[in-house]
C-alpha positions as CSV (number, residue, x, y, z in Angstrom):
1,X,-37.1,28.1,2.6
2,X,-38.4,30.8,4.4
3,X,-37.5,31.4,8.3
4,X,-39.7,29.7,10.7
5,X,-40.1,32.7,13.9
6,X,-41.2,31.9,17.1
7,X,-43.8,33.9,18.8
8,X,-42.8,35.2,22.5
9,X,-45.4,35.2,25.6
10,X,-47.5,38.3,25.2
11,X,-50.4,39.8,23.4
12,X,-51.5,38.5,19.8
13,X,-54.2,39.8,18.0
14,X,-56.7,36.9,17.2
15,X,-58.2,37.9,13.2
16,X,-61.3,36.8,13.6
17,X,-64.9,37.8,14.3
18,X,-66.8,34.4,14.8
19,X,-67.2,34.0,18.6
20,X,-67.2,30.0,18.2
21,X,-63.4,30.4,16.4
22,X,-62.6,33.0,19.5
23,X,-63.6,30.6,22.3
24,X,-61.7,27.9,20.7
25,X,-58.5,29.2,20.0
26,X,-58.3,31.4,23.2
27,X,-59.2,28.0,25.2
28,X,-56.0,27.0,23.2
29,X,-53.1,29.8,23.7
30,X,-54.4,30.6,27.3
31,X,-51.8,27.9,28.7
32,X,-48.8,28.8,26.7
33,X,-49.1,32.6,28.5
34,X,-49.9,34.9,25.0
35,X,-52.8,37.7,25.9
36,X,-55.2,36.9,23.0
37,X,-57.1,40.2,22.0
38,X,-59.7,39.7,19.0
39,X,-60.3,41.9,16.0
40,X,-63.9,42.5,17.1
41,X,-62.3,44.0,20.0
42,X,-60.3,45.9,18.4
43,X,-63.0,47.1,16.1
44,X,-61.0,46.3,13.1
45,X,-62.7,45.8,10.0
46,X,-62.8,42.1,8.2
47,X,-60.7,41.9,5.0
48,X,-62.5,41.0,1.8
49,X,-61.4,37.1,1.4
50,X,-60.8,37.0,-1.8
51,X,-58.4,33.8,-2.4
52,X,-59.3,30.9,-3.6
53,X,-57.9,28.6,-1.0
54,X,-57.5,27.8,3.0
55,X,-53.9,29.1,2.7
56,X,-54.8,32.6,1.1
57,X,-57.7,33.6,2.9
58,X,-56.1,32.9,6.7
59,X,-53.0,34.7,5.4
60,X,-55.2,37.7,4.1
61,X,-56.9,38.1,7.3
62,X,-53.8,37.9,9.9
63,X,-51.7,40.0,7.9
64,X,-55.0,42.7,7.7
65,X,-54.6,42.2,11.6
66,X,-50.4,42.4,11.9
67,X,-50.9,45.8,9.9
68,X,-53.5,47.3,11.7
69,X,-52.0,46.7,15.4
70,X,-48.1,46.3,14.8
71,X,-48.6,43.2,16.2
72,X,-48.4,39.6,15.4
73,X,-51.5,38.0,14.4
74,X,-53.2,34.3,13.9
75,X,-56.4,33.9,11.6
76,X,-58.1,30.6,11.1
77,X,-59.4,29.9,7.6
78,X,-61.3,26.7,7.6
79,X,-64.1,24.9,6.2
80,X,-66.0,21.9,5.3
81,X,-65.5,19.1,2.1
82,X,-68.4,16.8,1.1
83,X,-66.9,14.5,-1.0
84,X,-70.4,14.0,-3.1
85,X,-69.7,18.0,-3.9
86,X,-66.6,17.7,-5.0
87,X,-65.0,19.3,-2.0
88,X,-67.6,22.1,-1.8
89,X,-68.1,24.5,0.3
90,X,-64.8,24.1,0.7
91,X,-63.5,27.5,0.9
92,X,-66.8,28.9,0.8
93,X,-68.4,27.1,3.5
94,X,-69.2,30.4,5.0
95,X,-70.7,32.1,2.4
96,X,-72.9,29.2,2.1
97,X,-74.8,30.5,5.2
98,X,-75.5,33.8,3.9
99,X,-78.5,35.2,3.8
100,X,-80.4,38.6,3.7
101,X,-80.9,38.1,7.2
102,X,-77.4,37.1,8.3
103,X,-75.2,34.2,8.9
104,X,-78.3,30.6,8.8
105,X,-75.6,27.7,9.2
106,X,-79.1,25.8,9.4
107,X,-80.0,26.7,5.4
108,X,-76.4,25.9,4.9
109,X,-76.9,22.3,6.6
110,X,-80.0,22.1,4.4
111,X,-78.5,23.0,1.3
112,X,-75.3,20.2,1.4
113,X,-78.3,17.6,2.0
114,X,-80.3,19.2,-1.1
115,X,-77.3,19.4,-3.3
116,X,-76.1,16.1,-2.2
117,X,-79.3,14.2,-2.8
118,X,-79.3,11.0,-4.5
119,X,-75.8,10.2,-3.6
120,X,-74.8,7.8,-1.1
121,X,-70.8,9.5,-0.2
122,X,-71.3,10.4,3.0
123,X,-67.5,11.4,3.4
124,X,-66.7,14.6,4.6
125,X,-63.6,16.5,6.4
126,X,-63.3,19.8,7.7
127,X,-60.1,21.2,7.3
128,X,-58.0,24.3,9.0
129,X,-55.3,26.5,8.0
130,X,-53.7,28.9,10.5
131,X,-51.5,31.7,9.2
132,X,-49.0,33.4,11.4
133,X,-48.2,36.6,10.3
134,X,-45.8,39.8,11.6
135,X,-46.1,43.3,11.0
136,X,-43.2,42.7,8.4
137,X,-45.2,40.6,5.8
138,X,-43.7,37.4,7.4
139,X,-46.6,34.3,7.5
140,X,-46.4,30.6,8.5
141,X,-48.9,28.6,8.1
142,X,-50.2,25.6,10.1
143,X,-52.6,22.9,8.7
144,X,-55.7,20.3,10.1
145,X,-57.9,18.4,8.9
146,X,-60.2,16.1,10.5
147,X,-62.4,13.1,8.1
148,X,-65.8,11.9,9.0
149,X,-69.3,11.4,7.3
150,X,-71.9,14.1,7.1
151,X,-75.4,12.9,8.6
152,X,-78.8,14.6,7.9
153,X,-81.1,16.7,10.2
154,X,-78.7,17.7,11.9
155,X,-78.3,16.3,15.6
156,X,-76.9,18.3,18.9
157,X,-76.9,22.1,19.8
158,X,-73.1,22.0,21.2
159,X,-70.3,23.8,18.8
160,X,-71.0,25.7,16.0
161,X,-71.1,26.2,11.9
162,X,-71.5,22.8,10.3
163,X,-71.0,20.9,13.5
164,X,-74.0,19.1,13.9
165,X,-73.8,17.2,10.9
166,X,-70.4,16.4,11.1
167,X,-69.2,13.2,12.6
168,X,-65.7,12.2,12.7
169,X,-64.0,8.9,12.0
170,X,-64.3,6.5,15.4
171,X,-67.6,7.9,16.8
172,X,-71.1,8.1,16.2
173,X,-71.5,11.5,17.6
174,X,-71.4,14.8,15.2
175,X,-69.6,17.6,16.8
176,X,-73.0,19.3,17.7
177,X,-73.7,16.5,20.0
178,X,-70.0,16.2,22.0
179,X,-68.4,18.6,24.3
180,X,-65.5,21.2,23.5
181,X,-63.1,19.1,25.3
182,X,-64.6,16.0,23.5
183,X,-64.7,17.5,20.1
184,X,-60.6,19.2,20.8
185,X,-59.5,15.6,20.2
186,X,-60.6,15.3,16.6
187,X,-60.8,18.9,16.0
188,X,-59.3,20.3,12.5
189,X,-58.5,23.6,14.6
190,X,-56.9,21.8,17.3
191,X,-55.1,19.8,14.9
192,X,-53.9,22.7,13.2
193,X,-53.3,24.5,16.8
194,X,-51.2,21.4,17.9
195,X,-48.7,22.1,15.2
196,X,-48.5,25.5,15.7
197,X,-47.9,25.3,18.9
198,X,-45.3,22.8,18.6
199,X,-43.5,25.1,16.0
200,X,-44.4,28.3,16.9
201,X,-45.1,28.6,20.9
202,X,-41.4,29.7,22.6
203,X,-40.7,27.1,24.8
């Protein structure tokens, strides 16, 4: 089994370029004293994700990062599963939202609806993989997941992505509709983020 490292106080490189992701995870390290500086920031370009799952992807994008900067690096590859899709987006919940005018996460809401029509499974889980990686080629990866039912319009302007039609097991709010600190509780990042910290985070 390969080492598990522990990452010192002191600047990481965040590999992402989705502000919502930024706010969340920075809201997360700030307490456990690690400078978080963004790829955005850094102007470094965003890796062609070309794995086919959670693990892959985040490990393709903080390894980009741990390259580029000679320092250690955390990426977030996460996404939502309707169970009446088979698990799709899944790993492409993203891409859903393209379109020739940039990222719509509100076509994207429409579309799960349209593709799940005539089906009553509402289940649904968002899940989250963090990858750890070093300059070296070293990665660790940290998982969350979080199950709820997907509703339709979507209700609540908070968050961001697929959040306001996402609500988790024991409430009747989706994501859209609750706070950040509300939705950290059930959060598949934070979830993910809890364990990395606890493995991870020098104490």
């Amino acid at each position: 089994m390969a080492e598990t490292r522990r990452l010192a106080p002191g600047r990481l490189v965040l590999a992402s370029h989705n502000a919502g992701k930024l706010r969340e995870l920075s809201a997360l390290l700030a307490p456990h004293g690690i400078e978080v500086v963004s790829a955005a920031e850094l102007d470094l370009p965003e890796p062609e994700e070309t794995g086919t799952t959670f693990e892959e992807n985040s490990a393709i994008k903080a390894l980009a990062a741990a390259e580029a900067t000679g320092l250690p690096a955390l990426a977030d590859d996460s996404g939502v599963m309707i169970a009446a899709l088979g698990g799709a987006p899944g790993v492409y919940t993203a891409d859903w939202a393209i379109t020739p005018a940039g990222r719509d996460y509100a076509a994207a809401m429409a579309r799960v609806a349209e593709e799940a029509e005539g089906s009553d499974d509402r289940r649904a889980a968002f899940v989250s993989v963090l990858a750890l990686a070093w300059p070296d080629g070293h990665v660790q990866h940290y998982h969350g997941r979080s199950d709820g039912n997907w509703v339709y319009p979507p209700r609540g302007t908070g968050g961001f992505g697929y959040d306001p039609i996402f609500v988790p097991e024991g409430d009747t709010r989706t994501y859209g509709e609750m706070t950040p600190e509300e939705k950290a509780r059930t959060n598949h990042r934070a979830r993910a983020f809890a364990r990395f910290a606890q493995e991870a985070l020098k104490e």
